[in-house]
N, C-alpha and C positions, 0 to 999 in steps of 0.2 A: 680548349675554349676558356676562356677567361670569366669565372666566376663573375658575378653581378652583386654588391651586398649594400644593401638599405640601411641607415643607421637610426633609429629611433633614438631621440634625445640628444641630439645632436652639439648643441652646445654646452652641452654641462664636462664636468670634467673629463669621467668616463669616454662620453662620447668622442670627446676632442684625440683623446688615446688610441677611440678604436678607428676615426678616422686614418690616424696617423699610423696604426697596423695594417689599414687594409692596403694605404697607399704604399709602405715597404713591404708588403707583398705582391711579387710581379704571379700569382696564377690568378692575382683579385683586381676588380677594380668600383671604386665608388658610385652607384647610379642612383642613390636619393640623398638626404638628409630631412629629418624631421625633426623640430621645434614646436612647442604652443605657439597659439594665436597670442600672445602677451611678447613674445621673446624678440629683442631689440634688434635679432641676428638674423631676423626675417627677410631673404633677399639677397643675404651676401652668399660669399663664395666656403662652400664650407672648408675648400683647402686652404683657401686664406687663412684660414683660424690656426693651424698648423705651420703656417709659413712654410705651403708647398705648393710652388708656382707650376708643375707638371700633371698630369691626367685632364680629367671632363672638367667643366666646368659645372659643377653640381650647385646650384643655388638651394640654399633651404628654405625650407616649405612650412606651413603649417597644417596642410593638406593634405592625409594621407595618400588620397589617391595618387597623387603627383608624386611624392616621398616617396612611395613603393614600386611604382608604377616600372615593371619590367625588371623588377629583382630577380634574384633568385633567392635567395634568403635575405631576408629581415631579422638585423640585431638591437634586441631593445635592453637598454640598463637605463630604467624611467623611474617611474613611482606605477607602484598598486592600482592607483586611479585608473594611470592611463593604461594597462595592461591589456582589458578586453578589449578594449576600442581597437588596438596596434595587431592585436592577435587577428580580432577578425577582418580588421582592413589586410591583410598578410592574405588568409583565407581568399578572399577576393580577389586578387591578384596572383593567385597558386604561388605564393613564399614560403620556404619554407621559413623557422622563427631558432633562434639560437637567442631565448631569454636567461637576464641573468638577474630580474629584477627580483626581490624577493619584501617578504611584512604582508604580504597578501592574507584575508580572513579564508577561513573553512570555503564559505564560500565561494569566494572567488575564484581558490583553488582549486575545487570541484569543477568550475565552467573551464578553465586553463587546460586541464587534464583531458575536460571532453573536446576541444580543440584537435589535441593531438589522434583522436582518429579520423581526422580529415585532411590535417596538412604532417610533414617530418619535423618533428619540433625535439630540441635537448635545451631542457630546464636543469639550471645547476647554479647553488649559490655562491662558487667560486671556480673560476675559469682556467686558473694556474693548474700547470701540469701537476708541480709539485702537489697542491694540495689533493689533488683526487688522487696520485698515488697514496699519499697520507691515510684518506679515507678507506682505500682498498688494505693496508694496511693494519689501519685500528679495527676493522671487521674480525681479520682474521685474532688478530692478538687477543680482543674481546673472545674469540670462539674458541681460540686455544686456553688458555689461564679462569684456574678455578676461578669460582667466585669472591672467594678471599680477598682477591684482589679488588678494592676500590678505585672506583675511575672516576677522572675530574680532570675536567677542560681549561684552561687558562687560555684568558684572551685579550689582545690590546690590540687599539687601531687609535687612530688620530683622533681629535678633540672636538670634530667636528661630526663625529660618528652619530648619526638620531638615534638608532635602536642598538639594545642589549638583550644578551648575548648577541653577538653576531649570527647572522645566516650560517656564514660555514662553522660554525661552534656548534651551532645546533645538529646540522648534518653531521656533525663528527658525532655529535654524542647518539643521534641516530644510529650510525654505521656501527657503537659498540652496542648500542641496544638489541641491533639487527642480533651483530657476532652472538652475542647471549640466549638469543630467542625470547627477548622480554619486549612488552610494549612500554616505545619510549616514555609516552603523556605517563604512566607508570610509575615510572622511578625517575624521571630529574628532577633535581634541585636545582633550580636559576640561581639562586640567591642563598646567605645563610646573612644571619645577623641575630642577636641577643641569644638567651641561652635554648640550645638550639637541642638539647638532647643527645643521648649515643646516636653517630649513625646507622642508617637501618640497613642491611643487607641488600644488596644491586643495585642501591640508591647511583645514579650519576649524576654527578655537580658541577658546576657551572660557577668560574669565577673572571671580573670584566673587568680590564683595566684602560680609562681614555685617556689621553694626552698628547700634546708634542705633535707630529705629522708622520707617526708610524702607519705605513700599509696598510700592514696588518700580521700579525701574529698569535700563533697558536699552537699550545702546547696542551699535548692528552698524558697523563697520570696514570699509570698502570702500581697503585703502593698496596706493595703483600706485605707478610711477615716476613720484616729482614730485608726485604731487596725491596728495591724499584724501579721501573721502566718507565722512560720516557719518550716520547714522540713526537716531533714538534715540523711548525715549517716557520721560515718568515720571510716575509717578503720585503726584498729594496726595492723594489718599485711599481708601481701600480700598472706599469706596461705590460706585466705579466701577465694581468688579467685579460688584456687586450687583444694580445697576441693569442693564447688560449681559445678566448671565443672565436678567432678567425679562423682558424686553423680547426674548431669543430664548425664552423661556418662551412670549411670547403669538405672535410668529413659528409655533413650533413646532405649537400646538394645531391639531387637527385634519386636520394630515398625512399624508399615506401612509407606512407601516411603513419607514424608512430610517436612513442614516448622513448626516445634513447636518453641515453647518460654519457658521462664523461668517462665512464670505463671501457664502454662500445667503441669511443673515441680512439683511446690507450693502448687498445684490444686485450681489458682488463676481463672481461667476463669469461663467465665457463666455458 
């Protein structure tokens, strides 16, 4: 049976990508598009946007009901904003939610999380294979090597980037916190600048570089005494993300009501 997938956000870049995965995926096929009520693309054809004259003719919507209407999953890469609104219109329609959006407060995250014991949902700040083996990865390396070792994230993405560190910087510097058994909020350092002191012991740092129209790139620091370990991914192209999300898009279908990850995905877990 041919997967059903809703794309929240439809005309932004992201979206236009994950269109263009769902349609070179022959077990998927397109059955909403979602835009705000402002967006000039109200109407058209979302494969158009793609320059892909084969499948439905899926017109975008501004309306979630119509947008979701007879999904199976729902993928949102939006803003914060529109996060609960997408999740519980999803709810409403029994979709499941393959989000990738992230900047979200405490709060917001709290309502997110209680989402997922009513529909199958996998929240991840980056949808690339590679990166979540990464992450599986920096866990273990954090669990194995003393503490000696200080850990620091480097990260760069294109110039149009709003927030720093990136999402997946920060989950990485999680996944070593995890490895550790320390609490992140704990020990990272986003930032350093003026005279900053010796570093303190487990500290994890955080360094962000924007420009140009890189992906995205990310390199973890493993520096002891004498040697150093590094770990890195980078990405040529931003389809990777796209392709990632579908591919746990069809993972996801027909799940039991939960919070999965990108490891569940991989069949990274214990």
């Amino acid at each position: 049976m041919t997967l059903k997938i809703a794309i929240a956000g439809a005309g932004g870049r992201m979206g236009r990508m994950l269109i263009q995965a769902v349609s070179d995926n022959p077990a998927c096929t397109l059955s909403g598009a979602l835009e705000h009520d402002a967006s000039p693309l109200l109407g058209q054809k979302a494969a158009a946007m793609i320059g892909y004259g084969g499948g439905p003719d899926v017109l975008i919507s501004a309306d979630r009901s119509v947008a979701f209407a007879g999904a199976d999953v729902v993928i949102d890469f939006t803003l914060p904003s529109a996060t609960l609104e997408n999740m519980q219109s999803a709810r409403e329609v029994g979709a499941a939610v393959v989000l990738g959006t992230t900047g979200h407060t405490d709060g917001q995250e709290d309502v997110i999380l209680g989402f997922s014991e009513q529909i199958p949902m996998i929240w991840a700040a980056n949808y690339s294979m590679g990166v979540n083996l990464l992450l599986n990865l920096v866990e273990k390396a954090a669990a194995a090597l003393p503490m000696n070792f200080d850990i620091d994230i480097l990260e760069m993405h294109h110039r149009q980037k709003i927030d720093a560190p990136s999402g997946t910087a920060l989950v990485l510097g999680k996944a070593a916190a995890k490895g550790r058994q320390q609490e992140f909020d704990a020990v990272k350092q986003l930032s350093r600048e003026g005279e900053t002191g010796q570093r303190p012991s487990g500290e994890i740092g955080f360094a962000t570089l924007r420009g140009g129209t890189v992906p995205g790139d990310h390199m973890v620091v493993f520096a002891g005494e004498d040697e150093r370990i590094e770990i890195g991914h980078r990405a040529g192209d931003r389809q990777i993300f796209a392709r990632g999300a579908v591919q746990a898009a069809t993972w996801l279908a027909g799940k039991s009501p939960a919070l999965y990850t990108m490891n569940d995905v991989l069949g990274l877990t214990d």
